[in-house]
PAMI-889882 format. One record per residue (C-alpha): residue in three letters; x, y, z. Coordinates in Angstrom, 1 decimal. Each point is the difference from the previous one (the first is absolute). Layout:
ALA, X, Y, Z
...
END
This chain:
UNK, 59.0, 86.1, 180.4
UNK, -1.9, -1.0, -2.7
UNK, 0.2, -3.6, -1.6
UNK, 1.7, 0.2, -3.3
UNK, -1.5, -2.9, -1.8
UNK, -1.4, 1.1, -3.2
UNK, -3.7, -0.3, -1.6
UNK, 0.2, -2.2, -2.8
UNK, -2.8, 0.3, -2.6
UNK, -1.4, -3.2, 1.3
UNK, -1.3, 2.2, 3.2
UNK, -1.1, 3.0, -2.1
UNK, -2.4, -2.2, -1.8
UNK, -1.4, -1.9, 3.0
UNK, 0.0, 3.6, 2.1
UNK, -1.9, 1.4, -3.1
UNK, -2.3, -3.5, -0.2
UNK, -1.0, 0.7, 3.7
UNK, -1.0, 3.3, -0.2
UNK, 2.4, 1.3, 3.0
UNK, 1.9, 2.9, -2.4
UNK, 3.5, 0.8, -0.4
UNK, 2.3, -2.4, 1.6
UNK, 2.2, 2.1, 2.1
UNK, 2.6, -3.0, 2.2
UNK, 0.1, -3.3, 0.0
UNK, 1.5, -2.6, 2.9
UNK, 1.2, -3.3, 0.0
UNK, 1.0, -2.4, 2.5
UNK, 3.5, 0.2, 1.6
UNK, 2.8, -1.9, -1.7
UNK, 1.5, -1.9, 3.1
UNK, -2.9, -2.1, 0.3
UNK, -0.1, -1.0, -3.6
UNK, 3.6, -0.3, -0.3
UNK, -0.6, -2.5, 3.0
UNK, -2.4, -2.2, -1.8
UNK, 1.8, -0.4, -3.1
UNK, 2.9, -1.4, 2.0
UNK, -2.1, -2.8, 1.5
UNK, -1.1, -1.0, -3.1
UNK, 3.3, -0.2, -1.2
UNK, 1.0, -1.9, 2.7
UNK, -3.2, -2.4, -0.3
UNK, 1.1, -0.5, -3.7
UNK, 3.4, -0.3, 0.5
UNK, -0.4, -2.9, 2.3
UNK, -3.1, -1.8, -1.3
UNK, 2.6, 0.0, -3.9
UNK, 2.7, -1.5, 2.7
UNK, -2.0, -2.1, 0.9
UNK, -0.9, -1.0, -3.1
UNK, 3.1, -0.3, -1.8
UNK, 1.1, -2.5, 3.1
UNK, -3.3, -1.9, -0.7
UNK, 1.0, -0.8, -4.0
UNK, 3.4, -0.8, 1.0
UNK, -0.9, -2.5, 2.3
UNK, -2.3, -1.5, -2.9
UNK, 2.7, -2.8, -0.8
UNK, 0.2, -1.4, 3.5
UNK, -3.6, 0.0, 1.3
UNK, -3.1, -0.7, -1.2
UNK, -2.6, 2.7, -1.4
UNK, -2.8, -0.7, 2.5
UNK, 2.8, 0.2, 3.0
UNK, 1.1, 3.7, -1.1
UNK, -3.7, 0.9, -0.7
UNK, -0.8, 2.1, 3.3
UNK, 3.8, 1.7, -0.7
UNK, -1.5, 0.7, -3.5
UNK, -3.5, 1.6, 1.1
UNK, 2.0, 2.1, 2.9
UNK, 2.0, 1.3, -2.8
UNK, -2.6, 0.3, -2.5
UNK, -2.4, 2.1, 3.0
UNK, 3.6, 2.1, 0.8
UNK, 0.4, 1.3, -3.9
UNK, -3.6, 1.1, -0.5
UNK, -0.4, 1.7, 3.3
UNK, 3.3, 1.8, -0.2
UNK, -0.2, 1.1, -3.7
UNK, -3.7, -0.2, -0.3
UNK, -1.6, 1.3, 3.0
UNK, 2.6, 2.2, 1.3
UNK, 0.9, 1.4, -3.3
UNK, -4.4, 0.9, -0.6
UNK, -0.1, 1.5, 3.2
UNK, 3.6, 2.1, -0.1
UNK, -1.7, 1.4, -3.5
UNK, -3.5, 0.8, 1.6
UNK, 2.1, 1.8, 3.2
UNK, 2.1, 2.1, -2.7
UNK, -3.2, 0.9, -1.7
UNK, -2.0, 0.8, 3.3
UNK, -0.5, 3.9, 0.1
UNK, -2.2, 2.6, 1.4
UNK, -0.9, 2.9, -2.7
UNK, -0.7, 3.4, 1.9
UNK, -2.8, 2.1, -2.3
UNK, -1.4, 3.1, -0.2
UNK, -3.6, -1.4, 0.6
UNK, 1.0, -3.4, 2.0
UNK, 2.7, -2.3, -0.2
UNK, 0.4, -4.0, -1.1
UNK, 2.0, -2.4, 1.3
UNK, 0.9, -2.9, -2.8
UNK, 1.3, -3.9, 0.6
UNK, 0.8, -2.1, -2.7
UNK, -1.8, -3.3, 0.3
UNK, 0.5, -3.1, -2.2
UNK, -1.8, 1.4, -3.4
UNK, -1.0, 3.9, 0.9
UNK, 0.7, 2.2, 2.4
UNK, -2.3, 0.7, 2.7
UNK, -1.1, 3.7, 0.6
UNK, -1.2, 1.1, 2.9
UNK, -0.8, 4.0, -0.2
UNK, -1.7, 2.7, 2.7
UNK, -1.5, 3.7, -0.5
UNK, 1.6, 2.8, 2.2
UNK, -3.7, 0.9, 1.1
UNK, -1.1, -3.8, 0.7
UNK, 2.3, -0.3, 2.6
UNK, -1.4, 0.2, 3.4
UNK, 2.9, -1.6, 2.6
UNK, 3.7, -0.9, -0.4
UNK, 1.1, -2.7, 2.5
UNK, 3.6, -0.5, -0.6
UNK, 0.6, -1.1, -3.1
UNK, -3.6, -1.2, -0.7
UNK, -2.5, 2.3, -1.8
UNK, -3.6, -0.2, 0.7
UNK, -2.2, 1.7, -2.6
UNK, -3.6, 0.2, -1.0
UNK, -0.9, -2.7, -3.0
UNK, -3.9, -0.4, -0.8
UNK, 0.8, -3.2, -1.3
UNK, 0.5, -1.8, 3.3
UNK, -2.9, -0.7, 2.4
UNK, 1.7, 1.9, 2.7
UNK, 0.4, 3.0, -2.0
UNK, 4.0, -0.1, 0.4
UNK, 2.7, -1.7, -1.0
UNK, 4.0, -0.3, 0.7
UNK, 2.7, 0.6, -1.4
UNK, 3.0, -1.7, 1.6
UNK, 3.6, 1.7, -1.1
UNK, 3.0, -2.7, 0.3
UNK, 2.2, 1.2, 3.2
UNK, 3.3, 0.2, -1.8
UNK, -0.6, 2.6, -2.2
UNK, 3.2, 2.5, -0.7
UNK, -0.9, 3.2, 2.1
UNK, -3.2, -1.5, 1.6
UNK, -0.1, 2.9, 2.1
UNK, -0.2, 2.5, -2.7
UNK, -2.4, -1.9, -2.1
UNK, -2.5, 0.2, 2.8
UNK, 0.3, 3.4, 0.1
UNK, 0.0, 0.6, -3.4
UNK, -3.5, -2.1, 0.5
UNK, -1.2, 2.5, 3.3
UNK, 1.1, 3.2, -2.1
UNK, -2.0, -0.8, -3.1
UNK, -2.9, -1.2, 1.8
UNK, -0.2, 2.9, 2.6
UNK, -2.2, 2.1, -2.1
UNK, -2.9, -1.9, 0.1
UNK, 0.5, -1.4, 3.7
UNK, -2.3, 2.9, 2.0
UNK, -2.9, -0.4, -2.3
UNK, 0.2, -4.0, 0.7
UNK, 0.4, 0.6, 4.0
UNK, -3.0, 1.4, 0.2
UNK, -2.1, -2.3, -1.9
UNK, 1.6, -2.8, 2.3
UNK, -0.6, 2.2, 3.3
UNK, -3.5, 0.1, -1.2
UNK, -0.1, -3.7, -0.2
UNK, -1.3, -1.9, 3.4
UNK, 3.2, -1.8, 1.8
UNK, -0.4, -3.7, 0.1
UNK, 2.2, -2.0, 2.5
UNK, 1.5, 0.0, 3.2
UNK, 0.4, 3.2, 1.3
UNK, 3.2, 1.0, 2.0
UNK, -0.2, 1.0, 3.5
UNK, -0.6, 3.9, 0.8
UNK, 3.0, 1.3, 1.5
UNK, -0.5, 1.9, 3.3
UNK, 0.9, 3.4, 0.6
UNK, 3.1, 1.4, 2.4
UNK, -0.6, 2.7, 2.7
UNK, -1.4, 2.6, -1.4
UNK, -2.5, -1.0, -2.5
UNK, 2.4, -0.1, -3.4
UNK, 0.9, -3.3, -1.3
UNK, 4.0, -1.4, -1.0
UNK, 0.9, 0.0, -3.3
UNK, 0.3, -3.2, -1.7
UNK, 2.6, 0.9, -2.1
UNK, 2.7, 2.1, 2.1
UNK, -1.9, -0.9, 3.7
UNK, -0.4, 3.1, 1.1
UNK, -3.1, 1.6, 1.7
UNK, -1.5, 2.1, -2.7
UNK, -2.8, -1.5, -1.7
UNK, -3.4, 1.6, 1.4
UNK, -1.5, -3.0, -1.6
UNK, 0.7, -3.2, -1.3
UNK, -0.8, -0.7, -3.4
UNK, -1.2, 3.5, -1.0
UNK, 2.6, 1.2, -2.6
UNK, 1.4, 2.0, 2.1
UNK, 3.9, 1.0, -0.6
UNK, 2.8, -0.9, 2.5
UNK, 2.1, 3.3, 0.4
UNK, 2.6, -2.0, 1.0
UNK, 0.5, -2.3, -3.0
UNK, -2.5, 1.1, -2.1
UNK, -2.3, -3.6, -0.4
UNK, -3.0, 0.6, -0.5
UNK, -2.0, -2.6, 2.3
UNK, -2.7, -2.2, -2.2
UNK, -0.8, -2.0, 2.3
UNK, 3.3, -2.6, -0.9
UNK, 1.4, -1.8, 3.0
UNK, 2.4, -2.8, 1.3
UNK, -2.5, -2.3, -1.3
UNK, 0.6, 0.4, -4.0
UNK, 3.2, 2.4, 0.5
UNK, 1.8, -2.0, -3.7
UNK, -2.8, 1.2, -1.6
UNK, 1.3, 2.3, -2.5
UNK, -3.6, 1.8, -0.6
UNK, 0.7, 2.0, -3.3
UNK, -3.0, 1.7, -0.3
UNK, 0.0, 1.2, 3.7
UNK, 1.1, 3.6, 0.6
UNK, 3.5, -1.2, 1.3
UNK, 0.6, -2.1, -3.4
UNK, 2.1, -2.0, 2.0
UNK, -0.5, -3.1, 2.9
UNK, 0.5, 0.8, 3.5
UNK, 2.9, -1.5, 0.6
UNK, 2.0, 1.7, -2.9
UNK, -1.2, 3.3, 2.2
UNK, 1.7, -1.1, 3.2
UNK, 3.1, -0.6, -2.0
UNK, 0.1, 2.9, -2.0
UNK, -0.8, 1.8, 3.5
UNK, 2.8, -1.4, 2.4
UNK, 2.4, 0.6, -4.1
UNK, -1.1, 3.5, -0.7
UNK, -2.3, 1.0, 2.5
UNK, -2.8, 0.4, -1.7
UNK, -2.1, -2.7, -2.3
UNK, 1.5, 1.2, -3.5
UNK, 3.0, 2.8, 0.4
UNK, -2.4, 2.5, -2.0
UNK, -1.9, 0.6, 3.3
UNK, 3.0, 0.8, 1.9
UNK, -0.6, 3.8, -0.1
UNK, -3.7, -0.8, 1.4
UNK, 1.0, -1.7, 3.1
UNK, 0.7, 0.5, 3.0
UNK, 1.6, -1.4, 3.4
UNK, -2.5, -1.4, 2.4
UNK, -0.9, 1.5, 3.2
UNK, 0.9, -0.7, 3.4
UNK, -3.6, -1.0, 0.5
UNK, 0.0, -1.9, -3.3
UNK, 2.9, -2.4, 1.5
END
């Protein structure tokens, strides 16, 4: 289901700013959560006034500088209720992710200005969860992140709205990567069963004739790049799966297969594959 929230002309013009194209859906972050934090504000307020009202009618009877810490709790209760609370209910209503032809942009309103963060389809080189890692010249390590809030309506479907778009341009960036020397600790070789052919990390049957070789399960159709136990949440987007290793064993033990498109290339293992 797509989100129904509407693209004001406020997102055509900073879509159009950005150079990412025609603005195609935008998200926003759930309501509950929101909903939530304008209560406790309310509730803030609505004590720090009740306090405050019992503060000036006890005026007559005490002495100012006796009711002063009564005063400043009150005072501190009214502005962080209806101040802060209110700023930050407004910047999570205005909080939204902008899905483009070229990219998308996620905007939060700050104190003056919003604050716009924006990413090109073909920049992106890994999607770990919600978090976006893409290639910015700008920064000494040559990439930068772009962290998407967690309560986002239809999370789910906004990241694969971000793995569809960005799917063209993945193969070409694998191989420049592959071509790339590995730096860092490098997981342990696993050892092959009886018969020379190595279990598949995704389904863990015998089938592999190698590890790491890009060679195609028959049985659930991953296709082994060398990912193992060791980074298995790593959704690696640009990989041939387009997908992390653990979503595979799920979508195996769901469907039988890693994606239910491969289902017709399957098959069930052999007895020697057990």
């Amino acid at each position: 289901m797509m989100p129904t929230n509407t693209l004001s002309d406020e997102d055509e013009q900073l879509s159009e700013a950005k150079q990412l194209g025609r603005p195609l859906v935008i998200y926003r972050l759930k309501p509950g959560p929101i909903r939530f934090m304008r209560l406790i504000g309310l509730l803030i307020l609505s004590i720090g006034l009740v306090i405050l009202i019992f503060t000036l009618s006890q005026l007559p009877h005490f002495r100012p500088d006796a009711l002063l810490p009564a005063w400043l709790a009150s005072i501190y209760a009214v502005f962080q209720g209806g101040v802060i609370y209110g700023l930050r209910v407004r910047q999570a209503q205005s909080t939204r992710v902008i899905v483009c032809t070229d990219g998308l942009l996620q905007v939060k309103k700050m104190l003056w200005r919003n604050r716009v963060e924006d990413v090109r389809w073909k920049d992106i080189f890994m999607l770990t969860g919600p978090s976006i890692f893409y290639r910015d010249e700008r920064q000494r390590l040559g990439f930068s992140l772009l962290a998407l809030a967690s309560d986002y309506q239809q999370l789910d479907e906004l990241l694969a709205h971000i793995a569809e778009h960005s799917e063209e341009f993945a193969h070409e960036e694998w191989e420049k990567l592959q071509s790339r020397p590995v730096v860092g600790r490098p997981q342990p070789q696993p050892q092959p069963e009886a018969g020379g052919k190595y279990r598949c990390p995704c389904c863990n049957f015998i089938t592999l004739s190698a590890r790491g070789a890009y060679e195609v399960c028959p049985v659930c159709y991953w296709q082994d790049d060398g990912q193992d136990d060791l980074d298995a949440g790593v959704n690696r987007l640009i990989g041939p799966n387009h997908m992390s290793l653990e979503l595979g064993r799920e979508n195996y033990l769901k469907h039988g297969a890693i994606h239910k498109r491969a289902l017709e290339c399957v098959r069930l293992p052999l007895p020697e594959e057990m």
